[in-house]
Each structure stands twice: as C-alpha cells, then as structure tokens.
C-alpha positions, 0 to 999 in steps of 0.5 A: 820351908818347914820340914815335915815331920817323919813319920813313925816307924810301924813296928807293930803286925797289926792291922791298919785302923778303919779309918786308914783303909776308909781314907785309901778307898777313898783315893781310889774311888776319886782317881778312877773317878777322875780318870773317867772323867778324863776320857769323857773329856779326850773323847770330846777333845778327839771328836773336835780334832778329827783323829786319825782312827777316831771310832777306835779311840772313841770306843776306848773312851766309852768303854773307860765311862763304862768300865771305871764307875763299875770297878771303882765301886766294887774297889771302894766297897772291898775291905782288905782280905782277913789274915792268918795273923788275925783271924775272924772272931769266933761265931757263936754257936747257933743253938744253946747246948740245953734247947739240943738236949731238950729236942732229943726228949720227946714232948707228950702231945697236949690235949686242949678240951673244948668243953669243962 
C-alpha cells in the first residue's frame, strides 16, 4: 500500500486561494444534490411500501426536493465572509479632486447666435 503524502502544515493567516473555496462549494453543492435526490428516491421507496404515517414522510420528502436546490444554490454561490486580517482594498474615490474644484466656480452662460 502506498503511503500518502502528508500534507504541509499551514503556517501562514492568509486567505484559502479561490480555487479551494471553489472546490469546498462544490462539494456542497453535489452533497445537497445527492441528499435530494435521495428523498426522491425514499419517497418513491415509502410510496411502495405503504409506511405507516406515509403523508407525513412524504411531506418531509417533497419538502427536502423543495428546500435542498434552494439552499445548496444560495451555499455555492457564498464566498467566505471578508476578515479583519484582510480587509477590502480601498475604493477609489468617485470623483477626481480637480472636476469638485471646478463645479464650485460658476460657468458663464454661453450664447449660441444663429445669425453671422
């Protein structure tokens, strides 16, 4: 048996690279996938059974089909909260500092004369 090989340890506070959270979302995503899938398939399994308290298993099921693609959407599509450690980079601001100067002064009103 080959031995695997361990992994490094982490000594660093920075921020796990996109393509690990990407990877993590992923896995969510395809687990809450499967576990709707699965109440698809016990709710088909109960139906052919004939499980005591069937309407209330069923409504659990349908309500799982319902619920799981919902929330495993909205998980996958969640990014990792920002932390103080990191903070966001700065904005620019939303104007340059010469246009604010200039619409203090007043423009004189221009005149367009039709005629030469």
């Amino acid at each position: 048996m080959k031995k695997q090989p361990e992994r490094p340890v982490l000594i660093t506070d920075a921020a796990r690279s996109q393509e690990d959270q990407l990877r993590s979302r992923q896995l969510r995503y395809v687990t809450m996938m499967g576990i709707r899938a699965g109440c698809l398939i016990l709710g088909a399994v109960l139906i052919s059974a004939e499980a005591p308290l069937l309407p209330l298993w069923l409504i659990l099921c349908a309500a799982g089909m319902v619920f799981l693609p919902w929330a495993a959407v909205l998980i996958a599509n969640d990014r990792p909260p920002k932390s103080k450690a990191h903070p966001p980079a700065p904005q620019p601001q939303s104007t340059p500092r010469a246009l604010d100067e200039a619409a203090d002064q007043p423009t004189p009103p221009r005149t367009i004369d039709v005629e030469p």
